[in-house]
C-alpha positions in Angstrom: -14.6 419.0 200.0 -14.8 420.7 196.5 -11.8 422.6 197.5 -9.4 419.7 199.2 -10.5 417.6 195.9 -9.7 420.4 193.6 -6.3 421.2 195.1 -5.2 417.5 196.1 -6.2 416.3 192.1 -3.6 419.6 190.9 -0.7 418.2 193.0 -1.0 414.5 191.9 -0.9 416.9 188.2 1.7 418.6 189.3 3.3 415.6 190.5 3.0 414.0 187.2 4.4 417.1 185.2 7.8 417.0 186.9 8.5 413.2 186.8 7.9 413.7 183.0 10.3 416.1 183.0 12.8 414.8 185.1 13.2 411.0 183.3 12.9 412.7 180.1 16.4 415.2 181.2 17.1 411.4 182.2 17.7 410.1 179.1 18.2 413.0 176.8 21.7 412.8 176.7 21.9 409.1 175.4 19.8 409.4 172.5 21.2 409.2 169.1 18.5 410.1 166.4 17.3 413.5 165.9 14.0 412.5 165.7 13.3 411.2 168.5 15.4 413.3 170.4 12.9 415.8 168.8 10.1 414.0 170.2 11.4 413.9 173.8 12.4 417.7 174.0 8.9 418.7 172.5 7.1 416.3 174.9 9.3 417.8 177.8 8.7 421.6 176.8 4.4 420.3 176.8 5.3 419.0 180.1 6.4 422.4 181.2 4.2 424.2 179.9 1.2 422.3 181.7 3.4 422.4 185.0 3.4 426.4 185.1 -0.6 426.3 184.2 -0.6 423.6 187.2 1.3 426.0 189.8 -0.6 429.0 188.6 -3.7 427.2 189.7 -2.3 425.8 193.0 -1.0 429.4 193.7 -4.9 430.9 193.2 -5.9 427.9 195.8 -3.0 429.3 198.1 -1.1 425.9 197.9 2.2 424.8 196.8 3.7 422.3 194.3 3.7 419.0 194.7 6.8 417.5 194.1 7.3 413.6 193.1 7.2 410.8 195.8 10.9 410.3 197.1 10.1 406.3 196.5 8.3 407.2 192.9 11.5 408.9 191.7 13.7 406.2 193.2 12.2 403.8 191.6 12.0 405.3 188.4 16.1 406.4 188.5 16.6 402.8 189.4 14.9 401.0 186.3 16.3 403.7 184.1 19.9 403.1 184.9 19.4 399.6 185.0 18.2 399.4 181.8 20.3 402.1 180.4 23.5 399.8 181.4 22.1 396.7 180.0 20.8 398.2 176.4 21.6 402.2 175.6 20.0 402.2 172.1 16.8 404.5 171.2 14.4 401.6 172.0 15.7 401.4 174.9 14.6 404.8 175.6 11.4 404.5 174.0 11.0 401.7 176.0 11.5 403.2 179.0 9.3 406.3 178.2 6.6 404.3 177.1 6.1 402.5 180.9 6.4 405.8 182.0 3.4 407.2 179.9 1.4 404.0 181.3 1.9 404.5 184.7 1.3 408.3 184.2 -2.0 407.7 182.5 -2.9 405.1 184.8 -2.0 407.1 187.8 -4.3 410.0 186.4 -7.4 408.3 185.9 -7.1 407.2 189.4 -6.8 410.0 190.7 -9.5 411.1 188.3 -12.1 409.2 190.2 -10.4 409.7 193.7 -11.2 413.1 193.7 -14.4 413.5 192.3 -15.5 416.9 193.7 -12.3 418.7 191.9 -13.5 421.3 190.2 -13.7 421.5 186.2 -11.0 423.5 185.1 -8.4 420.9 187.4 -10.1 417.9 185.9 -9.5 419.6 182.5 -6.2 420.0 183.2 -6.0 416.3 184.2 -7.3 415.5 181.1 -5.2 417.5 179.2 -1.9 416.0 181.0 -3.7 412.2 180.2 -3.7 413.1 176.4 -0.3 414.5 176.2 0.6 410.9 177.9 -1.6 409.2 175.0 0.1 411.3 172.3 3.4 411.2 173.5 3.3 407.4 174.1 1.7 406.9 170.1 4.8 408.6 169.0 6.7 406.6 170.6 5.7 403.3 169.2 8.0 404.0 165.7 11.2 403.6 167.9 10.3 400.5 169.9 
């Protein structure tokens, strides 16, 4: 159980790690200040970072990556161009990126107490990913 907990909790990480990544290479392109251009690629390269701890881990549990729900990414391409279309400024963006820090830090905690018997260093990692969600989403406030 320890094991299944431990290695299901790292893909739902791992998960998390690459949409970041992916909406952030989303929207890169459009912004126009530096700073928060700044902002996203730093948040992006934490992102990474974290995803090749993630996949060290899930290659010492023998298992593979986990990569994001066909539906999640969808969904999230959707809203993105949608919104992109309607309004293309920075606040836009910031917009956009702060839902997506919600629903990752949501998403974590859940899966935080859905897998209880993970062991600590995945947990840590979880809560590593949840405060790079927190920070990232407080930086973003300044360009709503």
């Amino acid at each position: 159980m320890k094991r299944d907990d431990t290695i299901c909790l790292l893909k739902e990480c791992d998960s998390g790690t690459r949409m970041a990544v992916d909406s952030i290479d989303e929207v890169l392109e459009k912004i126009r200040d530096s700073d928060l251009k700044k902002l996203l690629v730093r948040s992006r390269e934490h992102h990474e970072q974290l995803g090749n701890e993630i996949h060290s881990l899930l290659l010492e549990h023998h298992s593979e990556e986990k990569e994001p729900g066909l539906m999640a990414k969808s969904m999230s391409w959707m809203k993105t161009n949608m919104k992109m279309i309607m309004d293309e400024s920075d606040a836009s963006v910031a917009d956009l990126m702060t839902d997506g820090c919600n629903m990752g830090i949501k998403s974590l905690y859940k899966y935080l107490n859905q897998y209880p018997a993970a062991d600590s260093t995945s947990k840590e990692i979880c809560r590593k990913l949840i405060a790079i969600e927190e920070q990232f989403r407080s930086e973003l406030h300044s360009y709503l």
